[in-house]
LOFI-464863 format. One record per atom (N, C-alpha, C, O): x, y, z; atom name; residue in one letter. Coordinates in steps of 0.2 Angstrom, whole numbers, plus 2048, in hexadecimal, padded with zeros to 3 digits. Example, Ala and Ser with C-alpha at 12.3 -4.5 7.8 and 13.67 -1.06 7.14 Angstrom:
residues 2
  east  north   up  atomo  residuo
   842    7E4  827      N        a
   83E    7EA  827     CA        a
   842    7F0  827      C        a
   847    7EF  82A      O        a
   840    7F5  823      N        s
   844    7FB  824     CA        s
   840    800  827      C        s
   843    806  828      O        s
end
This chain:
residues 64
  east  north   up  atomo  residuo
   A50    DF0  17D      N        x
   A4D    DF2  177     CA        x
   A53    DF6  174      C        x
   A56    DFB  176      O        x
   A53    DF5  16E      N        x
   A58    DF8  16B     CA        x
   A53    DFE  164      C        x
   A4E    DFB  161      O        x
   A54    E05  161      N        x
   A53    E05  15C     CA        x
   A58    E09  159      C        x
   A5C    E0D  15C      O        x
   A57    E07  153      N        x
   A5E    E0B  14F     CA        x
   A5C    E11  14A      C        x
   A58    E11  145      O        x
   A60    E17  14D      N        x
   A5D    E1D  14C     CA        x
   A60    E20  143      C        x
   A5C    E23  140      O        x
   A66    E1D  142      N        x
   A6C    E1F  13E     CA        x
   A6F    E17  13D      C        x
   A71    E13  141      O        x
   A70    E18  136      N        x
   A76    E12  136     CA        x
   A73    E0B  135      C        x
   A6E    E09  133      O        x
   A79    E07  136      N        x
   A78    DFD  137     CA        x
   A7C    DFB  13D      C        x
   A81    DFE  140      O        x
   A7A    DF7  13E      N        x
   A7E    DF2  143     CA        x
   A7A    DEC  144      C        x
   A74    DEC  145      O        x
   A7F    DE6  144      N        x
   A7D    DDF  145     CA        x
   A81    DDD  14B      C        x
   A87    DDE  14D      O        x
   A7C    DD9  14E      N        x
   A7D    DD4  154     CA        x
   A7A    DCD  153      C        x
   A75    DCB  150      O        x
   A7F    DCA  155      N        x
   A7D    DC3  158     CA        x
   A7A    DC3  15E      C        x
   A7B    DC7  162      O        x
   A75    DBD  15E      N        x
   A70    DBD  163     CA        x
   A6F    DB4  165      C        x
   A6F    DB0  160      O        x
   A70    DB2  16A      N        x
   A72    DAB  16B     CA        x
   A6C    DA6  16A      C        x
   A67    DA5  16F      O        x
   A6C    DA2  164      N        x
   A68    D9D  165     CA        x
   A63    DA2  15E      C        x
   A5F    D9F  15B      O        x
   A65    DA7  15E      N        x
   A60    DA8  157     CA        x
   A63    DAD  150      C        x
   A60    DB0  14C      O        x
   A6B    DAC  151      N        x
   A6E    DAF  14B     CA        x
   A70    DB5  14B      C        x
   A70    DB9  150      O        x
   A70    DB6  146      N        x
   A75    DBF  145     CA        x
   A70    DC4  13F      C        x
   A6F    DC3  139      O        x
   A6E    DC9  144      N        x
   A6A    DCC  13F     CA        x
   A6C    DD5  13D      C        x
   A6F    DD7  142      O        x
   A6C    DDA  139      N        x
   A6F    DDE  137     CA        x
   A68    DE4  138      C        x
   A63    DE4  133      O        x
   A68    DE7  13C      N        x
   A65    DEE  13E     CA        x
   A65    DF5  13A      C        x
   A6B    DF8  13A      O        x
   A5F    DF8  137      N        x
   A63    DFC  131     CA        x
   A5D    E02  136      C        x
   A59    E01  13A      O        x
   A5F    E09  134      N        x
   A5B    E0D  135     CA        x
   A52    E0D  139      C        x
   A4F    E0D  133      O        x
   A4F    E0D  13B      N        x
   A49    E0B  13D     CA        x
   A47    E05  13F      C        x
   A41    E04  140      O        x
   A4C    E01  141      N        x
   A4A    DFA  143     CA        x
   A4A    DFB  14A      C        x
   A4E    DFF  14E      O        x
   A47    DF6  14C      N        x
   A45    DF5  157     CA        x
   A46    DEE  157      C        x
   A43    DEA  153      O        x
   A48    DEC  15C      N        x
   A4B    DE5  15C     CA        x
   A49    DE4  165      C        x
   A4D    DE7  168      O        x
   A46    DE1  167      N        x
   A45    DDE  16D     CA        x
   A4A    DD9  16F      C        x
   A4B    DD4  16B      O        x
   A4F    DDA  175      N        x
   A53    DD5  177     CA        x
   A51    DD2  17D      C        x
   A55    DD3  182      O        x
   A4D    DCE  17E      N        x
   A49    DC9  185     CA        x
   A50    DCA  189      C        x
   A56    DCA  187      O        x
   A4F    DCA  18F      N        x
   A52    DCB  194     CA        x
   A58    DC5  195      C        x
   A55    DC0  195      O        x
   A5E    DC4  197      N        x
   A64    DC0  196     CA        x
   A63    DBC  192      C        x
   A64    DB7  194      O        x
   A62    DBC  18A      N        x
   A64    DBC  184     CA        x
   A6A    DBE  184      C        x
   A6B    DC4  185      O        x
   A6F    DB9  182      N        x
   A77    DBB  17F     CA        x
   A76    DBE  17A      C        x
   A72    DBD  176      O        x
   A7C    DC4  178      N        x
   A79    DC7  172     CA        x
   A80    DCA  171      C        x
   A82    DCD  176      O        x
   A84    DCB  16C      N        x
   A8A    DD2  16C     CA        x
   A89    DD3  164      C        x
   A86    DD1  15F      O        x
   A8F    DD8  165      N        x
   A8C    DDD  15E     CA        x
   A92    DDB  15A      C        x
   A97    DDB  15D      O        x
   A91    DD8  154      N        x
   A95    DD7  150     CA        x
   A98    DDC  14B      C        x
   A9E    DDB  149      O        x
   A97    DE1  149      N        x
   A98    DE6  145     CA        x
   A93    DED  143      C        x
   A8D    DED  141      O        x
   A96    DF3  144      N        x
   A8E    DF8  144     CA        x
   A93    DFE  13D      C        x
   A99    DFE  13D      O        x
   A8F    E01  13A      N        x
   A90    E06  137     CA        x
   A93    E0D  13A      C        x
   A92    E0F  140      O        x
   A99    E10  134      N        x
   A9A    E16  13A     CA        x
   A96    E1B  13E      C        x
   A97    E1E  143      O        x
   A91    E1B  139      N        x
   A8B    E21  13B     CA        x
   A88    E1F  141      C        x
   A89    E23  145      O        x
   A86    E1B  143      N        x
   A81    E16  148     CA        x
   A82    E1B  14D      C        x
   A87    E1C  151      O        x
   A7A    E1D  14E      N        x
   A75    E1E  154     CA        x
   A6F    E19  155      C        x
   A6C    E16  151      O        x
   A70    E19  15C      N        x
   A69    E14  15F     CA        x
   A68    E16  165      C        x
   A6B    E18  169      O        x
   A61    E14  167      N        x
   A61    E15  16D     CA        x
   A61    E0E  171      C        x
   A61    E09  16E      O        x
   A61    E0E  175      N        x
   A61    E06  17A     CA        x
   A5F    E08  180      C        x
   A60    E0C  185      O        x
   A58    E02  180      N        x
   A53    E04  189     CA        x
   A55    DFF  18D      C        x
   A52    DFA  18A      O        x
   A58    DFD  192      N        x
   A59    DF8  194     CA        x
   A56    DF6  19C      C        x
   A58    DFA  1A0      O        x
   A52    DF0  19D      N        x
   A50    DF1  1A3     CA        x
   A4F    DEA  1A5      C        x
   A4C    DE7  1A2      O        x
   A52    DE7  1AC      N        x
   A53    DEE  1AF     CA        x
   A59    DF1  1AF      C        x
   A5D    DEF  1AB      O        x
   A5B    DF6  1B3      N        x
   A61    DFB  1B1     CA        x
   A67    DFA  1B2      C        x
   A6B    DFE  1B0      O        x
   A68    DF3  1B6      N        x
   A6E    DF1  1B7     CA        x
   A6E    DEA  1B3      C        x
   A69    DE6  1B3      O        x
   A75    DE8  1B0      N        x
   A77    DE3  1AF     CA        x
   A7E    DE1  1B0      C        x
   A81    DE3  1B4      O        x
   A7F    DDD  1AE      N        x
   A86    DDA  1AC     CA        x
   A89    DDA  1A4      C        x
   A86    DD6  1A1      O        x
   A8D    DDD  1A2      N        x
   A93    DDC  19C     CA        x
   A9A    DD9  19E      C        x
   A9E    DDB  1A3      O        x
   A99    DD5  199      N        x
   AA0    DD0  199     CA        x
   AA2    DD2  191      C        x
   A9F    DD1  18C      O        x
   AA7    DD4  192      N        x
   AAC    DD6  18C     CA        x
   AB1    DCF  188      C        x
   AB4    DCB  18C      O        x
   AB0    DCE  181      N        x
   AB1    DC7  180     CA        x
   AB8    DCB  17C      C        x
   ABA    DC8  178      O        x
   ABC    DD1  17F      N        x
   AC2    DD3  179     CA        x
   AC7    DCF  178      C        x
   AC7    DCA  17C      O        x
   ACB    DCE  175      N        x
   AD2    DCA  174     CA        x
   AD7    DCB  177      C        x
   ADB    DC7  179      O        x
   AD5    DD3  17A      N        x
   ADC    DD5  17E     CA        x
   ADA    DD3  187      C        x
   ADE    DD5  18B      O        x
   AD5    DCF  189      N        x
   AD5    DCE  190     CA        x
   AD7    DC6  190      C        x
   AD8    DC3  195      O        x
end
């Protein structure tokens, strides 16, 4: 669960598009759902609950 305290940011989300998160929004993310952040605002605070408490991140950067 994502909610965004400050700010925007958008994410793509696999199989359902790209949506932009403003201030007071909560976004439920079902559990391995592909999902990465396409752009967030300077200000951006959020919190993020995630469970369970371990996962796996794969870095998609240019430089690997």
């Amino acid at each position: 669960m994502v909610y965004i305290l400050k700010g925007s940011v958008e994410f793509e989300y696999e199989g359902e598009g790209t949506f932009t998160l403003n201030e007071g929004d909560v976004v439920y993310q079902p559990p391995k759902i592909h999902h990465r952040e396409i752009k967030h605002s300077d200000d951006l605070e959020l919190i993020e609950i995630t469970s369970p408490a371990e996962f796996e991140t794969i870095s998609l950067s240019k430089n690997n």
